[in-house]
C-alpha positions in Angstrom: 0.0 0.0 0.0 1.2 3.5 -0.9 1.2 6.5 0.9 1.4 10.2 1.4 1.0 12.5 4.0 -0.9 15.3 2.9 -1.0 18.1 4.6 0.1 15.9 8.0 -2.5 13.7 7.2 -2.3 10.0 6.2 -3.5 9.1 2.1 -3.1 6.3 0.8 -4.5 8.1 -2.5 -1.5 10.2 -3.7 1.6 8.4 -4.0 2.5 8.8 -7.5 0.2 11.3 -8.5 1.2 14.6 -9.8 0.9 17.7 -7.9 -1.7 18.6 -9.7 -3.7 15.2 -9.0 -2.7 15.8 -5.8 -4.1 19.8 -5.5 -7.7 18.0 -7.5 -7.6 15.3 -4.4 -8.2 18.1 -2.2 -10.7 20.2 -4.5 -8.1 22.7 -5.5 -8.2 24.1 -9.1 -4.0 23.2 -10.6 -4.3 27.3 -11.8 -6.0 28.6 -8.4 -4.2 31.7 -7.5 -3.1 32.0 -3.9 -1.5 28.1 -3.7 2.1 26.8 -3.2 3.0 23.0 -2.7 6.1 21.6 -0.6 7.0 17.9 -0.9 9.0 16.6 1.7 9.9 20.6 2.9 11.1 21.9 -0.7 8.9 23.8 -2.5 7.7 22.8 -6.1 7.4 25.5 -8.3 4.1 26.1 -10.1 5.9 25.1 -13.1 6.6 21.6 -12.2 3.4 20.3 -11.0 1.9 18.8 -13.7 4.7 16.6 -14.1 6.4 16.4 -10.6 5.3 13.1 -9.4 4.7 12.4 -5.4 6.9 9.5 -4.1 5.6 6.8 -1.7 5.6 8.2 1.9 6.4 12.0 0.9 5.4 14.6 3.1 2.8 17.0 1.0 2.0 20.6 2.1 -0.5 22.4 0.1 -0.4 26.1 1.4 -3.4 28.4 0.1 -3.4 32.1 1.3 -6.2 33.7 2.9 -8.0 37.2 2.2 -9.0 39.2 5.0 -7.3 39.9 7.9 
């Protein structure tokens, strides 16, 4: 069984998805403004994500920023 940790969370759903399969698991448009993604603490540059694939037992953050204040 393979698995990720997204966003300190156990999935057994994402290991060896893309980013951006990974940013759909959670509902997130792959173009939403306002987003960044680190794998295992390095961040993955918006550029990469459709093609940066997510290794059994990574640890996934998926960051979104908030408005208000």
């Amino acid at each position: 069984l393979y698995m990720i940790y997204l966003n300190g969370k156990p999935r057994d759903d994402g290991a060896g998805q893309t980013v951006t399969g990974v940013l759909r698991l959670l509902d997130l448009a792959p173009d939403a403004r306002g987003v960044a993604v680190a794998v295992d603490g390095e961040v993955v540059p918006r550029a990469g994500w459709s093609t940066f694939a997510i290794p059994d037992g990574a640890r996934v953050e998926v960051l979104t920023a908030m408005r208000g204040g």
